[in-house]
Structure formats: structure tokens, C-alpha cells
FIKEKOL-976123 format. One record per atom (N, C-alpha, C, O, CB): residue number from 0; y, x, z; residue in three letters. Coordinates in steps of 0.001 Angstrom, whole numbers. Each point is the difference from the previous one (the first is absolute). Glycine has a CB too. Example, Ala and Ser with C-alpha at 12.3 -4.5 7.8 and 13.67 -1.06 7.14 Angstrom:
2
0_-5690_13190_7800_ala
0_1190_-890_0_ala
0_1200_900_0_ala
0_-19_1036_665_ala
0_-1154_-2928_581_ala
1_2223_1542_-1966_ser
1_1190_820_60_ser
1_1090_-770_730_ser
1_1108_509_169_ser
1_-1736_675_-2314_ser
// end
This chain:
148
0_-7798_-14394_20996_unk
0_1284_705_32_unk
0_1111_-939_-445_unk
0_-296_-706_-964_unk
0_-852_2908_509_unk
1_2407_-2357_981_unk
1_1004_-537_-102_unk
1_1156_744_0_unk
1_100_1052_632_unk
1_-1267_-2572_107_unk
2_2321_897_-1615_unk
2_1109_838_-642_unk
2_555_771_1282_unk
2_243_1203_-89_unk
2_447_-2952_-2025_unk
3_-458_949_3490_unk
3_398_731_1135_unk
3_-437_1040_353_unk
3_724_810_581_unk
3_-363_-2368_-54_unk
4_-1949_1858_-846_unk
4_-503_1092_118_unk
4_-15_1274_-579_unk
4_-440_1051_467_unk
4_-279_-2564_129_unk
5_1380_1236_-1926_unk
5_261_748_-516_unk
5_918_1400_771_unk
5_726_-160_981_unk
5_-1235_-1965_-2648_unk
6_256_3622_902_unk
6_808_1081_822_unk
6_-78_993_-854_unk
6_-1017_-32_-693_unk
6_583_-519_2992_unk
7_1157_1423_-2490_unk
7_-167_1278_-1234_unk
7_-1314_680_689_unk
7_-369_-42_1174_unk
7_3300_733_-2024_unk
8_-3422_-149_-110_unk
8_-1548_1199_731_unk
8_1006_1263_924_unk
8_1150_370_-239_unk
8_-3473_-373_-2611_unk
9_1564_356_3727_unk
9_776_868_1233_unk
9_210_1080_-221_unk
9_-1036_624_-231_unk
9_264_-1544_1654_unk
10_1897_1650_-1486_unk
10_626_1210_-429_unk
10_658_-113_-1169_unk
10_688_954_-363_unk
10_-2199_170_1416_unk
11_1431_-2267_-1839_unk
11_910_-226_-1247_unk
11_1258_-199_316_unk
11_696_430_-919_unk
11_-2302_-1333_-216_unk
12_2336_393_2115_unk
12_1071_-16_-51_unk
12_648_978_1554_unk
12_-592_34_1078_unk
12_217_-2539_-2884_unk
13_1092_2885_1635_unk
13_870_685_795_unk
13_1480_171_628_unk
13_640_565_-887_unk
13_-2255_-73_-134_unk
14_2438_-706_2097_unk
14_1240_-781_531_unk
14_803_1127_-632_unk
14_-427_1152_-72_unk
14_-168_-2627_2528_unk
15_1788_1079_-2912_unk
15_931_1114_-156_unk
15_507_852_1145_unk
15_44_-470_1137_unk
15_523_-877_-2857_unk
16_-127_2762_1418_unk
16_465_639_936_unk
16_1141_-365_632_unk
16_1006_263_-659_unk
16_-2065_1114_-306_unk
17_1265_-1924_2076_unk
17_1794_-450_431_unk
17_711_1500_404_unk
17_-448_887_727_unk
17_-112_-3696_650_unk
18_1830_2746_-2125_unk
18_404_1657_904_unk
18_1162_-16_416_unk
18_846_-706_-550_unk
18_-1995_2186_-704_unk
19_1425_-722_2291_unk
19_846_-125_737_unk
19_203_-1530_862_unk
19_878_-851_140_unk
19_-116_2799_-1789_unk
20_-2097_-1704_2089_unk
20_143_-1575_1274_unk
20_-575_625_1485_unk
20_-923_-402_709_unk
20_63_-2007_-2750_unk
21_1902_3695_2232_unk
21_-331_-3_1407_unk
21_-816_1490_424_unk
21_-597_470_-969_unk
21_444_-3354_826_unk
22_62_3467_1053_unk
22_-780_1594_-41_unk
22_-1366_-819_514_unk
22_-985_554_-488_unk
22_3105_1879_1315_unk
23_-2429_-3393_-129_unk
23_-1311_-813_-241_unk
23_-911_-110_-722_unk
23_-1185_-85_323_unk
23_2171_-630_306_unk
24_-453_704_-1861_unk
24_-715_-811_-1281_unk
24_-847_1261_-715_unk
24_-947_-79_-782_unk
24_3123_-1990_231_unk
25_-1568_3151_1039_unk
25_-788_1051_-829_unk
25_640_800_-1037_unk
25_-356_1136_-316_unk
25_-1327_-2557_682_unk
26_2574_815_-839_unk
26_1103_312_-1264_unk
26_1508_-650_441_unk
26_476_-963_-601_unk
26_-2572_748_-1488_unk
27_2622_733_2969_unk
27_1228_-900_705_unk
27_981_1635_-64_unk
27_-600_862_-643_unk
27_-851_-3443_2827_unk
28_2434_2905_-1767_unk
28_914_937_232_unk
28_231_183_-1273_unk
28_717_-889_-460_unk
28_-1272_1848_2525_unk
29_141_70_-3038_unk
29_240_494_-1326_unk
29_-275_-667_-990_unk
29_680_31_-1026_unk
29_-921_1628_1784_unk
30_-998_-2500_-577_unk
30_-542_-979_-551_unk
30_-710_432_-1224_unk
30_0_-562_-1095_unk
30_1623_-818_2126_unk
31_-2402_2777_-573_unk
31_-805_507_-1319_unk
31_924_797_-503_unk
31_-556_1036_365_unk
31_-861_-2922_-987_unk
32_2484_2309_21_unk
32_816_903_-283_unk
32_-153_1447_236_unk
32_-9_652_-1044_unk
32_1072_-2456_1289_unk
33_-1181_2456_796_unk
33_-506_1250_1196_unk
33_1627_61_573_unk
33_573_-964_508_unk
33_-2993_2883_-1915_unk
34_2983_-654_1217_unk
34_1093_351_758_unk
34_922_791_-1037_unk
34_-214_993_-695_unk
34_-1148_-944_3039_unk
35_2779_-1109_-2128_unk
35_985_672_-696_unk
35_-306_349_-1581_unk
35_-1005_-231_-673_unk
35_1558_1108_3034_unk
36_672_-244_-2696_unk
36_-513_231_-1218_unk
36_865_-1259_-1287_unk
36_701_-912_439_unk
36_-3393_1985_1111_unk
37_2438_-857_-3304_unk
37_1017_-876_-375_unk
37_-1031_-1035_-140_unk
37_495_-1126_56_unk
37_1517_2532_-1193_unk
38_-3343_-1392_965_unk
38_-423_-1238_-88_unk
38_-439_-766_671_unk
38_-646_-1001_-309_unk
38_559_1665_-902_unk
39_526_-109_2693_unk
39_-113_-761_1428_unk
39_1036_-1130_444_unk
39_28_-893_846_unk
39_-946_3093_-185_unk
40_2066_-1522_-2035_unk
40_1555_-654_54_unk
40_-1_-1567_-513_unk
40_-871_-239_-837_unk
40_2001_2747_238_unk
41_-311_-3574_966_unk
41_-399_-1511_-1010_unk
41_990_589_-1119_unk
41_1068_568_231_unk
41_-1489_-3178_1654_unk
42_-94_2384_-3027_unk
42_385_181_-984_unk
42_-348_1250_-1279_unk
42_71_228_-1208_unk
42_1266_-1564_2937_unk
43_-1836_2006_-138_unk
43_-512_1438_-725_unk
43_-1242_-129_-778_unk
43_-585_-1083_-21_unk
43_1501_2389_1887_unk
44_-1440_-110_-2617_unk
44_-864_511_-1048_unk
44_873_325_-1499_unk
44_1191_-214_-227_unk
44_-3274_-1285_1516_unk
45_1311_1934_-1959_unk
45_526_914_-1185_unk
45_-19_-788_-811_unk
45_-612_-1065_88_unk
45_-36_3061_257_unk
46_1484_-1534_-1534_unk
46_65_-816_-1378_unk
46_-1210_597_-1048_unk
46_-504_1121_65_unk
46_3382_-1493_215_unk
47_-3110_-413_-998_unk
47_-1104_115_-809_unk
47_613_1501_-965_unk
47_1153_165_-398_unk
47_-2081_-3321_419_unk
48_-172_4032_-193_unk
48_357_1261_-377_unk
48_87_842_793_unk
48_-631_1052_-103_unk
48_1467_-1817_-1223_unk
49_199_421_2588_unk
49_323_1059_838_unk
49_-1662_1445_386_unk
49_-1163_-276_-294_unk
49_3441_-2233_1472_unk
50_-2039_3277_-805_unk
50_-486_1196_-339_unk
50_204_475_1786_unk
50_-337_1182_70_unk
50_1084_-770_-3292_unk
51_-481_-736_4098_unk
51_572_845_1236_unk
51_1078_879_-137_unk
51_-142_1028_661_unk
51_-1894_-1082_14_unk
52_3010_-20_-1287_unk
52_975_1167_-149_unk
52_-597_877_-1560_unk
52_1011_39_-702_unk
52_-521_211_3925_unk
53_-1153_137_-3668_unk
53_-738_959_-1185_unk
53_311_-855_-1039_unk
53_-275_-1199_-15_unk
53_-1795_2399_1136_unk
54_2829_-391_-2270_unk
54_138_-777_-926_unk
54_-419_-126_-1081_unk
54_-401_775_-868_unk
54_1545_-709_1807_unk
55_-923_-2128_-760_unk
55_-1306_-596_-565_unk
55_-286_2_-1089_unk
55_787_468_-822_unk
55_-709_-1545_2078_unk
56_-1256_575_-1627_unk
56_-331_342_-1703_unk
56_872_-254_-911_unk
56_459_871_-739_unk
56_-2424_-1326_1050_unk
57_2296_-805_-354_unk
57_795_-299_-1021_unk
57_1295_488_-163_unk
57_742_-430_-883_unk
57_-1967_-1186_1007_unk
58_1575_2556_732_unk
58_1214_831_-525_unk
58_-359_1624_-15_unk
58_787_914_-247_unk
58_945_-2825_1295_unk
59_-2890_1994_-773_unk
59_-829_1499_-355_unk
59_-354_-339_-1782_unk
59_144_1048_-629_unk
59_-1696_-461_3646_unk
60_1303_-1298_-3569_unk
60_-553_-60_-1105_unk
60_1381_352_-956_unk
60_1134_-66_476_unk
60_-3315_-1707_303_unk
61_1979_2058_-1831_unk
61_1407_122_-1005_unk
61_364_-1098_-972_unk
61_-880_-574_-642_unk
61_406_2919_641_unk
62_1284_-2538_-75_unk
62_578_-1041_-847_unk
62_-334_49_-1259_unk
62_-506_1114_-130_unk
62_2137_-1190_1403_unk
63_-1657_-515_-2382_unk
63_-440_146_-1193_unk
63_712_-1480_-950_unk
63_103_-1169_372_unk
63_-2560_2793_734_unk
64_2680_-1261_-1844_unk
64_317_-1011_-1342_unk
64_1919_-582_286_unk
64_928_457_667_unk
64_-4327_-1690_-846_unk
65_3260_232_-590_unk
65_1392_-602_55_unk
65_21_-1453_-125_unk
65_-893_-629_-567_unk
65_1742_2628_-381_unk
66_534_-2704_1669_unk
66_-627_-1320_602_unk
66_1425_-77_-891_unk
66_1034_660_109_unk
66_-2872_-1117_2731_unk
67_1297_-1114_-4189_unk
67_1604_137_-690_unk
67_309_-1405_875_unk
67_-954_-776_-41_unk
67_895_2077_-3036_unk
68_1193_-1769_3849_unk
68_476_-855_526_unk
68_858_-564_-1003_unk
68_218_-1164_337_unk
68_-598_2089_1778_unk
69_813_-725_-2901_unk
69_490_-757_-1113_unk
69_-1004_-726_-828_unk
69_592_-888_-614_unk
69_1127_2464_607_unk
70_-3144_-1567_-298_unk
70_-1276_-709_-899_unk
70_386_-1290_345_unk
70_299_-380_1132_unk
70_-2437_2020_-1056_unk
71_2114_-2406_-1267_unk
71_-392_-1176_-687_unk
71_-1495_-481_291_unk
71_-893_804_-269_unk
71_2582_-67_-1483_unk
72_-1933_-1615_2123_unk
72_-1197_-501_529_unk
72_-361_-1238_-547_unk
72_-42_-1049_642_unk
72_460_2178_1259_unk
73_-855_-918_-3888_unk
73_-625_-1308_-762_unk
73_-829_-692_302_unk
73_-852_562_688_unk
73_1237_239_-1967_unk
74_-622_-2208_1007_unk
74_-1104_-210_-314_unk
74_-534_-61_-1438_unk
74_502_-87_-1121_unk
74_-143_-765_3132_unk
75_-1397_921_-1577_unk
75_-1015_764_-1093_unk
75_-711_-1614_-431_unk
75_-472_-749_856_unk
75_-229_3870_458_unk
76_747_-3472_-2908_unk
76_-849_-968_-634_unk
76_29_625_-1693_unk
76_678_674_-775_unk
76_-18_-3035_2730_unk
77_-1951_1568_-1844_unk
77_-827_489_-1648_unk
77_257_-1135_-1223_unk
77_547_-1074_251_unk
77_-2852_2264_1172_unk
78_1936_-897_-2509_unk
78_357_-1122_-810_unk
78_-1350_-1122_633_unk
78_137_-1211_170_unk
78_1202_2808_-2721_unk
79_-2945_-577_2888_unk
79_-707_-1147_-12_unk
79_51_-788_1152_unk
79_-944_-771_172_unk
79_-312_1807_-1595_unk
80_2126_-1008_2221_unk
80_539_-763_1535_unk
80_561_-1111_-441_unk
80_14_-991_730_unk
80_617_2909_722_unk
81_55_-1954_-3006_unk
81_865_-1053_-34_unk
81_-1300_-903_-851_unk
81_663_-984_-329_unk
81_2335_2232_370_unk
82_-3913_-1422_-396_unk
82_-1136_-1028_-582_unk
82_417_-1763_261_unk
82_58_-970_-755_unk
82_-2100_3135_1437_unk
83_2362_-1881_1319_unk
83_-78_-1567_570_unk
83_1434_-583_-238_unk
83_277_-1088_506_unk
83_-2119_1562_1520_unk
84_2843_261_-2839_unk
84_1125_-909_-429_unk
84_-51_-722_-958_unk
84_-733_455_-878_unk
84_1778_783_1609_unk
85_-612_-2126_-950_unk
85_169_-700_-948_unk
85_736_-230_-1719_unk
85_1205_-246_53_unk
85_-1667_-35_2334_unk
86_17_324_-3464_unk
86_527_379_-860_unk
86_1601_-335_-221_unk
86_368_-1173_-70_unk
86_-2753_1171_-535_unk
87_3481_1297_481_unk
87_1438_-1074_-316_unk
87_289_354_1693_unk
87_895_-772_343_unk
87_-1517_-1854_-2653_unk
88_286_3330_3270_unk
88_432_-151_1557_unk
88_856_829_52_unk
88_-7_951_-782_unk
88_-1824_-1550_1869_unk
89_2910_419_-21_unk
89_728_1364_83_unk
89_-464_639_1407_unk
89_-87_-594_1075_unk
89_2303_-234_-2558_unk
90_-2474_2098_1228_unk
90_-656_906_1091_unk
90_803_681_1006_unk
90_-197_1164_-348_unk
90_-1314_-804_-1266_unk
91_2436_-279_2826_unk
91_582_588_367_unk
91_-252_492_1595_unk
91_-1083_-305_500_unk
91_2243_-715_-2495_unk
92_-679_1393_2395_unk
92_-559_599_1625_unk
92_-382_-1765_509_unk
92_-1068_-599_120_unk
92_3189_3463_729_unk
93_-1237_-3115_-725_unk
93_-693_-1405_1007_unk
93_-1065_-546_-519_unk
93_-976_-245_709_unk
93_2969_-548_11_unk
94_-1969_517_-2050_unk
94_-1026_-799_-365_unk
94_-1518_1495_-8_unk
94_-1035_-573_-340_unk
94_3112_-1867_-1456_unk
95_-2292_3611_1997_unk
95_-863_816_549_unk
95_-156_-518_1059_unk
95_-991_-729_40_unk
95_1410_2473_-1026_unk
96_291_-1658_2099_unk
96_5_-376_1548_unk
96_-370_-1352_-89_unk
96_129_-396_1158_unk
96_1683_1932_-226_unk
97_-2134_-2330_-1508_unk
97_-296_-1947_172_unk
97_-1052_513_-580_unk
97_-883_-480_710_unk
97_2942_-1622_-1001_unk
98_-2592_2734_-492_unk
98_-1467_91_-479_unk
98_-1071_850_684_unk
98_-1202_-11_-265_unk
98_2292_-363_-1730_unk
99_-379_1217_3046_unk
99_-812_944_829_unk
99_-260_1230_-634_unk
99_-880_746_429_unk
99_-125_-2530_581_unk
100_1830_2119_-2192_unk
100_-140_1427_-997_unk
100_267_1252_1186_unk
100_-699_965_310_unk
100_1922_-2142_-3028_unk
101_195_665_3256_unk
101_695_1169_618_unk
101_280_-856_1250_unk
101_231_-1209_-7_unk
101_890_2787_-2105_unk
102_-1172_-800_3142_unk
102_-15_-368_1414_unk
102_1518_563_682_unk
102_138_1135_457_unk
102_-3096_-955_-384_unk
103_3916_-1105_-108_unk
103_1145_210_1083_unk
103_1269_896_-1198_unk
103_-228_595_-1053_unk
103_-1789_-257_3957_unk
104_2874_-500_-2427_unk
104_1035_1006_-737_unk
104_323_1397_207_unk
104_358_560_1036_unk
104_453_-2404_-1120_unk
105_-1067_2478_-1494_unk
105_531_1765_67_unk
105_1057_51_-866_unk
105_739_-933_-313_unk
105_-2958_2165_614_unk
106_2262_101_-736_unk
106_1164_320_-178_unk
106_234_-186_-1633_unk
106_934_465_-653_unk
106_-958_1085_2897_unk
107_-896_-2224_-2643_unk
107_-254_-135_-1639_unk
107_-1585_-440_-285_unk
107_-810_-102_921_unk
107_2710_2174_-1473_unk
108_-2259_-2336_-946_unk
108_-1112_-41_-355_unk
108_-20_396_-1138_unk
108_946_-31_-788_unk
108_-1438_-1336_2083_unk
109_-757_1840_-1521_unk
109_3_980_-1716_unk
109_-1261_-227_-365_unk
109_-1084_-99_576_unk
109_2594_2268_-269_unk
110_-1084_-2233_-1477_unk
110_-1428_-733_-874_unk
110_-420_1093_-1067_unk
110_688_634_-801_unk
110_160_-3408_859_unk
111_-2519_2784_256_unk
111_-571_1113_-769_unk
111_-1373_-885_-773_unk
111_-528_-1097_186_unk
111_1422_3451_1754_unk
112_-1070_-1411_-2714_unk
112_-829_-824_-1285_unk
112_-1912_196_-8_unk
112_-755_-71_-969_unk
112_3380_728_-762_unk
113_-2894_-447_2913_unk
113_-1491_-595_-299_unk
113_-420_-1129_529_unk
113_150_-656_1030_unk
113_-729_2589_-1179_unk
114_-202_-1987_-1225_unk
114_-707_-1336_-644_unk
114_693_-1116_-676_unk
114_1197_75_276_unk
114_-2560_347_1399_unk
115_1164_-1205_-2274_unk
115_286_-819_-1341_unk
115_858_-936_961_unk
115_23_-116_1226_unk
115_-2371_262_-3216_unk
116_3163_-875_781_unk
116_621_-1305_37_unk
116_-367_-1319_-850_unk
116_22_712_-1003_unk
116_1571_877_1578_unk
117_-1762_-2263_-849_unk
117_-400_-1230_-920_unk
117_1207_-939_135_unk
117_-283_-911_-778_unk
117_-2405_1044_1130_unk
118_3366_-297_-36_unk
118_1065_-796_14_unk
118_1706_157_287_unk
118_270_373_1142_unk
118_-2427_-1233_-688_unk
119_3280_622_-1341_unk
119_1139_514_153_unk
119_432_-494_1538_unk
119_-501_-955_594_unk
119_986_1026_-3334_unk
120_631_868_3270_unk
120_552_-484_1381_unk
120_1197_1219_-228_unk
120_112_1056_-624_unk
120_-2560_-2172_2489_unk
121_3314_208_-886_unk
121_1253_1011_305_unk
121_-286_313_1268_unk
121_-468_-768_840_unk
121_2311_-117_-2223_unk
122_-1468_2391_1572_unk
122_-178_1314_947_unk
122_1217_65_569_unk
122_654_336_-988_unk
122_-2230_1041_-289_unk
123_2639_-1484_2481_unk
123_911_384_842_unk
123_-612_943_1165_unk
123_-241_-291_1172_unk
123_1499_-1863_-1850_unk
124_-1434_3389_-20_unk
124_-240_1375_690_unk
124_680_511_169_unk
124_1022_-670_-149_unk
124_-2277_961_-336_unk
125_1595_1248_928_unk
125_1118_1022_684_unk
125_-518_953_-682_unk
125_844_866_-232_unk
125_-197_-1516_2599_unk
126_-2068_970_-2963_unk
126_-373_1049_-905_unk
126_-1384_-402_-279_unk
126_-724_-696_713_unk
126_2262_2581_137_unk
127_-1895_-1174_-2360_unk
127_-1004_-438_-877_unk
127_-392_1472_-390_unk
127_833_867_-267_unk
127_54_-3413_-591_unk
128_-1889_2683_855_unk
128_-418_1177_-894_unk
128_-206_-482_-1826_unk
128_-244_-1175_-276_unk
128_-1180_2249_2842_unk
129_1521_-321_-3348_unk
129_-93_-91_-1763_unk
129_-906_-714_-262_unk
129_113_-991_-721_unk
129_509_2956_113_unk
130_-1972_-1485_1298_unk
130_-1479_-908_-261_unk
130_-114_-1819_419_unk
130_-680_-929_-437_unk
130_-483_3593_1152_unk
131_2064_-2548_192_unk
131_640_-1173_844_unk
131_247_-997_-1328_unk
131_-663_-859_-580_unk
131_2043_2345_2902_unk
132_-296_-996_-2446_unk
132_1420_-795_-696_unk
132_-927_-36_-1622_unk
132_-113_-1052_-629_unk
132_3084_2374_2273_unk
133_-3287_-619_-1903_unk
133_-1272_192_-1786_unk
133_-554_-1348_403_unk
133_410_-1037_-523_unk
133_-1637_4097_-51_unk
134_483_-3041_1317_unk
134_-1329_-969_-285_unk
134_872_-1603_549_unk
134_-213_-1120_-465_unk
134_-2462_3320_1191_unk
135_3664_-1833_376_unk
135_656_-1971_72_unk
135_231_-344_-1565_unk
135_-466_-864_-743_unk
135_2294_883_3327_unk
136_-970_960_-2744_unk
136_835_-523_-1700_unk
136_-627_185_-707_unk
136_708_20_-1007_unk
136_1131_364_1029_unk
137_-3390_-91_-472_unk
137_-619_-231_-850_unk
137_-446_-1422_430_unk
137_-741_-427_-885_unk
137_315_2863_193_unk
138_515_-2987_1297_unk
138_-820_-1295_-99_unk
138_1021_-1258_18_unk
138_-312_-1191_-1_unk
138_-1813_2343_1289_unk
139_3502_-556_-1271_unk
139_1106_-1105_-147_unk
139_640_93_1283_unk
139_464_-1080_365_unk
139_-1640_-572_-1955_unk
140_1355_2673_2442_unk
140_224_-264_1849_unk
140_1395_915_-202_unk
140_399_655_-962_unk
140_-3375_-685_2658_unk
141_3529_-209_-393_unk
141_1599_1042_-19_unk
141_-117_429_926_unk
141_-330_-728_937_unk
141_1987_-203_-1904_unk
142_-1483_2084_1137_unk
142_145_866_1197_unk
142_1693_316_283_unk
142_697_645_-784_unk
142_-3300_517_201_unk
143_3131_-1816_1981_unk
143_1626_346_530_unk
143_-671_850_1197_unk
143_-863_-332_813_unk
143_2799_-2124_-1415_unk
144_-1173_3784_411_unk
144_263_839_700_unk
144_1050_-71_457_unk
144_966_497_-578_unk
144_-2182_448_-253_unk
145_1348_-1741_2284_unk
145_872_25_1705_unk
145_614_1303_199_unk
145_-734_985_-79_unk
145_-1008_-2470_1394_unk
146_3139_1655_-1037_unk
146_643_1487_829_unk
146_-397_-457_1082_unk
146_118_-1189_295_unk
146_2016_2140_-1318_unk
147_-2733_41_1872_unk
147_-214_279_1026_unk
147_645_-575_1330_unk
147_-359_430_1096_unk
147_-195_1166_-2596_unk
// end
């Protein structure tokens, strides 16, 4: 046997359907479509959801809760997130974002207090919780709370 001889095993592969090449071909005039109609149309068929006219679920179902479009959208870090800084560092959104803490910019960051610190650092946050701000300044650290 030689590479020329090579051939897929028979019935594995199969020609695509050509459509609309002709009332010859078998699939020529409509080209598989049937007759008339909107999805006989170019461009036609329904939008995802659509229902035929009956209306569709998602506006049969009832609404529920409240969407506040005004929320603040923190990021969220712990005291024990800050370990890989360095003693004496100053901590602020960018230097999170250069360390891979916090991913991309929101609308603030707020610092909450689980797990330990071992080493002083200054904090340039937008908000701290009590447990937060206790345990930096017990170990010699400052917490600046950013306006918004």
C-alpha cells in the first residue's frame, strides 16, 4: 500500500448539499425551503423567544425584585490578600491591579478584615470595615479612606 492509495473507508464521507443550482439538481427552484411563507423569505425566520404570535414566556412570567441602577460596584479584598506586600508598602488600587488582587477598574475598593496581618503598610481604600482598620493599626499600618 502506498500513500496514493490511500481513501477514507466508503460511506464516511459525504458531498454537501448544493441548493438552488437549477430544478435538475433535485433541490433547485425553492431550494429546500417549500413554498412561500416568512421563512421561505431571505432574511426571514424568528427571533430567539419568539412564540408565533402567543405571548411569550418571558413576558407571561411576573416581575419580581428591584434593580438599584445607582449601586456602587467594590472591589472586595481581605487583610489576608495583602501577606505578598511588602513591609512599609503603600497599597492602593493600582498597586492591587499590578499584583493581580483586583482585576480591571470599579467603582471603589473596600477593605474587610479576615485574616491576620504581620506587617505595617499604608491602605488607600474608598472604605474599610472596623475589623479592617483594628487589626492594620494594631500592627503599625494606616488605613486612608478615598471619597468616592
Amino acid at each position: 500500500m502506498r500513500l496514493d492509495e490511500l481513501s477514507p473507508a466508503a460511506g464516511s464521507r459525504k458531498t454537501r448539499k448544493r441548493l438552488g443550482r437549477g430544478v435538475g439538481s433535485g433541490s433547485g427552484k425553492t431550494a429546500g425551503r417549500g413554498t412561500k411563507g416568512h421563512k421561505s423569505r431571505s432574511g426571514g425566520g424568528v427571533r430567539p423567544g419568539f412564540e408565533g404570535g402567543q405571548m411569550p414566556l418571558h413576558r407571561r412570567l411576573p416581575k419580581r425584585g428591584f434593580s438599584n441602577i445607582f449601586k456602587k460596584d467594590f472591589a472586595i479584598i481581605n487583610i489576608r490578600d495583602l501577606a505578598k506586600f511588602e513591609k512599609g508598602s503603600i497599597v492602593d488600587e493600582t498597586a492591587l491591579i499590578q499584583s493581580r488582587l483586583i482585576r480591571g477598574r470599579r467603582d471603589g475598593v473596600k477593605l474587610l478584615g479576615q485574616g491576620e496581618i504581620e506587617h505595617p503598610l499604608t491602605l488607600k481604600v474608598n472604605k474599610a470595615s472596623k475589623a479592617a482598620i483594628g487589626k492594620v493599626t494594631r500592627v503599625g499600618g494606616k488605613v486612608e479612606v478615598l471619597p468616592l
